[in-house]
MMTF fields as JSON, N, C-alpha, C and O atoms, coordinates in Angstrom:
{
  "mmtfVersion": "1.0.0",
  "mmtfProducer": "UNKNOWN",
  "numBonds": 291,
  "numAtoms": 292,
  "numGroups": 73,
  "numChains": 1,
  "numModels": 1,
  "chainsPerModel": [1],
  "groupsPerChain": [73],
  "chainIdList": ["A"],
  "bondAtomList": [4, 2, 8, 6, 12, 10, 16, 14, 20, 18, 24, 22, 28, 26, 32, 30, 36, 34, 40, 38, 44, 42, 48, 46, 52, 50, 56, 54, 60, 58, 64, 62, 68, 66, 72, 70, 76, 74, 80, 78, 84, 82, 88, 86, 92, 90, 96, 94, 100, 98, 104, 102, 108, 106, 112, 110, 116, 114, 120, 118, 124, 122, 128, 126, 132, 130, 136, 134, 140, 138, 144, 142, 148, 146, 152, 150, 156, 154, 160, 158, 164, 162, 168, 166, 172, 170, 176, 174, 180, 178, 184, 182, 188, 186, 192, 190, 196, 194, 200, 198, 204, 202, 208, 206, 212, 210, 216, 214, 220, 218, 224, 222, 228, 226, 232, 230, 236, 234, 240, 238, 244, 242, 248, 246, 252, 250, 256, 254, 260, 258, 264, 262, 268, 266, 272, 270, 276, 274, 280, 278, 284, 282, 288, 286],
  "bondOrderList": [1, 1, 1, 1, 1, 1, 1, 1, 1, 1, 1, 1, 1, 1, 1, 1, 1, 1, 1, 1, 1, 1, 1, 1, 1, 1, 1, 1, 1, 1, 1, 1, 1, 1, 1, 1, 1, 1, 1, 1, 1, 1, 1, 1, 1, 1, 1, 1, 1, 1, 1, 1, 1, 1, 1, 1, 1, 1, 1, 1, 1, 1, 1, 1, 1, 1, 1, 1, 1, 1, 1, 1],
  "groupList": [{"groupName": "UNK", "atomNameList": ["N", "CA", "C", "O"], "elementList": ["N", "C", "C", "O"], "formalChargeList": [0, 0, 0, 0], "bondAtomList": [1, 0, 2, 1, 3, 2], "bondOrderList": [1, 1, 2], "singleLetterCode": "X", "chemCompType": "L-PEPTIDE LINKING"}],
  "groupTypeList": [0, 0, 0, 0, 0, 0, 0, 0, 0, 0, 0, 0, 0, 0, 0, 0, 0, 0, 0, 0, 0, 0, 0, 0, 0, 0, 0, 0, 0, 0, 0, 0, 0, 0, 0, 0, 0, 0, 0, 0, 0, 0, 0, 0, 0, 0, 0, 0, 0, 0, 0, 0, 0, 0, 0, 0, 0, 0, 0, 0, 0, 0, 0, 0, 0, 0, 0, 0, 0, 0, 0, 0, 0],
  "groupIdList": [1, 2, 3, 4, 5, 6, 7, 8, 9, 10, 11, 12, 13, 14, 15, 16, 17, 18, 19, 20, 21, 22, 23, 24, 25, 26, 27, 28, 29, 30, 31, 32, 33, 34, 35, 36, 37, 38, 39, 40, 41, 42, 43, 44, 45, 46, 47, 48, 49, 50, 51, 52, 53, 54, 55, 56, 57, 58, 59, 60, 61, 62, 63, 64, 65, 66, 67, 68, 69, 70, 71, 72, 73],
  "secStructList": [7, 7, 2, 2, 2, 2, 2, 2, 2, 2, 2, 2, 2, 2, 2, 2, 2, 2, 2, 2, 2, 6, 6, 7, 4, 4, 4, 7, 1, 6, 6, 6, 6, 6, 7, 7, 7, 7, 7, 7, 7, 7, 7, 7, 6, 2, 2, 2, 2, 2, 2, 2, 2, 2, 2, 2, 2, 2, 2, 2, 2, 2, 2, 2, 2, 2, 2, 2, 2, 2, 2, 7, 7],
  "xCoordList": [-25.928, -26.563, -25.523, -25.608, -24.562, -23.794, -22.71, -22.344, -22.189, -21.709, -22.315, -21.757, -23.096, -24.175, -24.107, -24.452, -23.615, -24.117, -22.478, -22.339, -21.404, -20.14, -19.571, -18.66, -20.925, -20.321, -20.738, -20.078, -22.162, -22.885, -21.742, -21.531, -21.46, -20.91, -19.822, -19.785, -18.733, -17.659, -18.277, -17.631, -19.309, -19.94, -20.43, -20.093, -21.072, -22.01, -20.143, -19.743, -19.499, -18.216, -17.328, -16.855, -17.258, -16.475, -17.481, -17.075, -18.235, -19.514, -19.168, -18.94, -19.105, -18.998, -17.499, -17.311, -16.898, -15.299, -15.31, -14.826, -15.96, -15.778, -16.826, -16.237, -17.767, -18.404, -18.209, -18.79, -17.55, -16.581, -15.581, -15.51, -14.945, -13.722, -14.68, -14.114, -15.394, -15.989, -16.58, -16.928, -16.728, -17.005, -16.035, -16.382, -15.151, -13.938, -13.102, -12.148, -13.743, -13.289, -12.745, -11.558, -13.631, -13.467, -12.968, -13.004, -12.374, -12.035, -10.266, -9.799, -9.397, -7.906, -7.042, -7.095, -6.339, -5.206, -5.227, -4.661, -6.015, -5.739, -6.105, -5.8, -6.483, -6.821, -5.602, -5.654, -4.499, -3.471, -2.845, -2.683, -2.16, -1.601, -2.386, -1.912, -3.205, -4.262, -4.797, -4.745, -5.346, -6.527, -7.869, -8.019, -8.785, -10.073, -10.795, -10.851, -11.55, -12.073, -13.156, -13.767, -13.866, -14.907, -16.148, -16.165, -17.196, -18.345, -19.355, -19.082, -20.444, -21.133, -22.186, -22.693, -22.417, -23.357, -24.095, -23.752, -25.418, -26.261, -25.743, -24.892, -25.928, -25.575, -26.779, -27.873, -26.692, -27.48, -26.934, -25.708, -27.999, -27.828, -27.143, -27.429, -26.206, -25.123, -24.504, -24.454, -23.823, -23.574, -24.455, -24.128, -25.715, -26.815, -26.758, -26.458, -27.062, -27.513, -26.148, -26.194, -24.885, -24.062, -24.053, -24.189, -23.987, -24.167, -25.467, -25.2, -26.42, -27.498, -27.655, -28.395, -26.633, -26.142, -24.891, -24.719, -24.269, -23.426, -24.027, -23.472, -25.148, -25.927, -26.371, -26.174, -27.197, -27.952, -26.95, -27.332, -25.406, -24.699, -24.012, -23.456, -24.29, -23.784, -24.43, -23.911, -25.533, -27.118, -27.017, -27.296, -26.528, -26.763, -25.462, -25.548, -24.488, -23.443, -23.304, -22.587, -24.166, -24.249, -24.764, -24.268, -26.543, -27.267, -26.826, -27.298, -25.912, -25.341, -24.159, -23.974, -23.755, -22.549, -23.598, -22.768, -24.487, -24.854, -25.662, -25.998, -25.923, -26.813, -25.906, -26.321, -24.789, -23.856, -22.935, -22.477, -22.854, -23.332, -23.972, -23.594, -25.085, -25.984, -26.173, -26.678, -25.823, -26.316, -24.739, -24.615, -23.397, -22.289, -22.723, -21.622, -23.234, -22.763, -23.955, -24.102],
  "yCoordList": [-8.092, -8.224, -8.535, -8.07, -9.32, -9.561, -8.38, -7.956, -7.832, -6.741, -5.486, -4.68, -5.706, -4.437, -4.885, -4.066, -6.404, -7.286, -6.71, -5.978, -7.261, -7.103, -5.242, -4.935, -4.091, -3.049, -2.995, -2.691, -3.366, -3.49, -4.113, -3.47, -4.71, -5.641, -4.737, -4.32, -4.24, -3.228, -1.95, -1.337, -1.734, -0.024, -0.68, -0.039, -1.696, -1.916, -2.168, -1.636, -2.945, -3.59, -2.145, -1.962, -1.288, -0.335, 1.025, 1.744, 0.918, 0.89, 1.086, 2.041, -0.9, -1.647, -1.244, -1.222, -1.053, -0.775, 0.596, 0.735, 1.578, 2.6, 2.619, 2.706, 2.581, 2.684, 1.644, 1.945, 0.409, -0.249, 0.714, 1.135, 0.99, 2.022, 3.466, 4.241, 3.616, 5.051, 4.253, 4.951, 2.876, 2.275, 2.022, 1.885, 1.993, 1.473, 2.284, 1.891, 3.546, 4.708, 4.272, 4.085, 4.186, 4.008, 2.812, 2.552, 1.877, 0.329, 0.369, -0.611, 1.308, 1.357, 0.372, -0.467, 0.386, -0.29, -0.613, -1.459, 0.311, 0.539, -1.041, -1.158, -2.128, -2.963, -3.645, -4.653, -3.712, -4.644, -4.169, -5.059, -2.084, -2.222, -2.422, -1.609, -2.874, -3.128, -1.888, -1.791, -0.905, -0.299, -1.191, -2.338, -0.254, -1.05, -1.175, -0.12, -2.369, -2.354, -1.804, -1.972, -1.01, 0.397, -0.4, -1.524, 0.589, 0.016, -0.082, 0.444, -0.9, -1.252, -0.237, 0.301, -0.069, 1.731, 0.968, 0.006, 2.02, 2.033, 2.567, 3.429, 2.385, 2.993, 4.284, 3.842, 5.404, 5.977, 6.754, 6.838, 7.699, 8.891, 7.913, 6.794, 8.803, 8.875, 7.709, 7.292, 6.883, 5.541, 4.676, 3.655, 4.979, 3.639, 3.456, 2.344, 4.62, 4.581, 3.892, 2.731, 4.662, 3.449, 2.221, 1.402, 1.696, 0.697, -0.333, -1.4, 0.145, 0.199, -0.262, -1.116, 0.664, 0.869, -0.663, -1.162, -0.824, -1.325, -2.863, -3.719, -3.033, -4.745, -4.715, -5.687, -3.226, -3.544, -3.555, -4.127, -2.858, -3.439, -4.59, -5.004, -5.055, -6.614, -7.688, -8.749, -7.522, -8.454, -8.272, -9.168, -6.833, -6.893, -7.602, -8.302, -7.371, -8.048, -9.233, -9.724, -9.914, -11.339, -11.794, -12.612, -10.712, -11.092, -10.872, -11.601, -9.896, -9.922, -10.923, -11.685, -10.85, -12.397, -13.596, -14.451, -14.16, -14.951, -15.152, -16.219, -13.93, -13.867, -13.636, -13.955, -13.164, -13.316, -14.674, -14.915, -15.424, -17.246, -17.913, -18.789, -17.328, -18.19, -17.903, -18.774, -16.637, -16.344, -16.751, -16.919, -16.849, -16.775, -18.395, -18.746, -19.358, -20.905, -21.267, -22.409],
  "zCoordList": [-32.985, -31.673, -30.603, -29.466, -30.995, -29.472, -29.594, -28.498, -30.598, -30.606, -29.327, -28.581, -29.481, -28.95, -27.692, -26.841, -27.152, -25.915, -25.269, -24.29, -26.101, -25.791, -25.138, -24.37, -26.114, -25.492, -24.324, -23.33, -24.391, -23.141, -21.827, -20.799, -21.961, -20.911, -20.655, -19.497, -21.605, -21.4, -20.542, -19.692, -20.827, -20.073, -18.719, -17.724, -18.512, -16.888, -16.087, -15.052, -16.831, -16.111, -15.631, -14.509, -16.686, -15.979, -14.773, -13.86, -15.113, -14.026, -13.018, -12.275, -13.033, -11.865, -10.891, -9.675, -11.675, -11.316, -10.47, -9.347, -11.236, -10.624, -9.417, -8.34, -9.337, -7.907, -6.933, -5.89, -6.86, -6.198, -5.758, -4.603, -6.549, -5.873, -5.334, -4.564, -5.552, -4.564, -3.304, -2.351, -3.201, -1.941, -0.759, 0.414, -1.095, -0.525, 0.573, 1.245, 0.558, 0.818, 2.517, 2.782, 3.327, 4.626, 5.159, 6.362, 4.058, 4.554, 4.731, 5.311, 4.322, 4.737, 4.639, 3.74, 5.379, 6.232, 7.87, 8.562, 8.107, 9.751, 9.921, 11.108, 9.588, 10.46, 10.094, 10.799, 9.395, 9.237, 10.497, 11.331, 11.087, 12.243, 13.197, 13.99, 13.713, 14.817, 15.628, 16.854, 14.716, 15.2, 15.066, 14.645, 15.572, 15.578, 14.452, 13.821, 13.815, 12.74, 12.768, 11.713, 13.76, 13.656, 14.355, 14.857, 14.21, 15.064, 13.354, 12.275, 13.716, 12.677, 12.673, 13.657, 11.581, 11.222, 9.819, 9.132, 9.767, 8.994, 7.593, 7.81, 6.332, 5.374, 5.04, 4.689, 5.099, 4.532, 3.801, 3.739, 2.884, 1.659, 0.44, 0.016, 0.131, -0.64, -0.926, -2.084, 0.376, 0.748, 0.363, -0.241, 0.671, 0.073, -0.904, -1.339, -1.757, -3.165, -3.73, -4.138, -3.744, -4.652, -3.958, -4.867, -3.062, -2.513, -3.524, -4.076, -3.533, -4.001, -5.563, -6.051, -6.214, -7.169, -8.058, -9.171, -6.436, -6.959, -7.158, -7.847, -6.494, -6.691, -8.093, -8.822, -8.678, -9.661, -10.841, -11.862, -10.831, -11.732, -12.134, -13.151, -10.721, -10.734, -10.919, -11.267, -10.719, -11.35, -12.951, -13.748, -13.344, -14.755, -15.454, -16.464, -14.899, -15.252, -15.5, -16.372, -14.542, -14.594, -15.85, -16.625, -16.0, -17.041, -18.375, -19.247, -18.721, -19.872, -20.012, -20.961, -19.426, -19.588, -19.484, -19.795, -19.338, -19.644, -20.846, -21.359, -21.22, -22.16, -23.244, -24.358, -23.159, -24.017, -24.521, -25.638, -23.311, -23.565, -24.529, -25.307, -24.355, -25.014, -26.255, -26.964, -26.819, -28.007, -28.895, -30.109, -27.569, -28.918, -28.767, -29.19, -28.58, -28.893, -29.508, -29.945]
}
């Protein structure tokens, strides 16, 4: 059972990794040389959903690491 918990946790985590990095896309550098850090915009489509995406892998992340807690002690 925690075997099964541990792959679990390896598959949501790299998941998590990768649609983090497909988020990141528009955040740069430009604000270290002092361009503007942009105007604030709505997320829609494409953007939402991993966005979207990226909470419910991180809720699960949580829940398997904790649940992986409890069952190794």
């Amino acid at each position: 059972m925690l075997t099964a918990i541990y792959i679990a946790l390896l598959l949501v985590s790299i998941g998590l990794i990768v649609v983090v990095l497909m988020q990141a896309k528009g955040s740069g550098l430009g604000g270290i040389f002092g361009s503007d850090p942009g105007v604030y915009k709505t997320r829609r489509g494409v953007e939402k959903t991993i966005f979207n995406l990226t909470i419910v892998l991180a809720v699960l992340f949580l829940a398997l690491d904790m649940l992986a807690v409890l069952l190794s002690s």
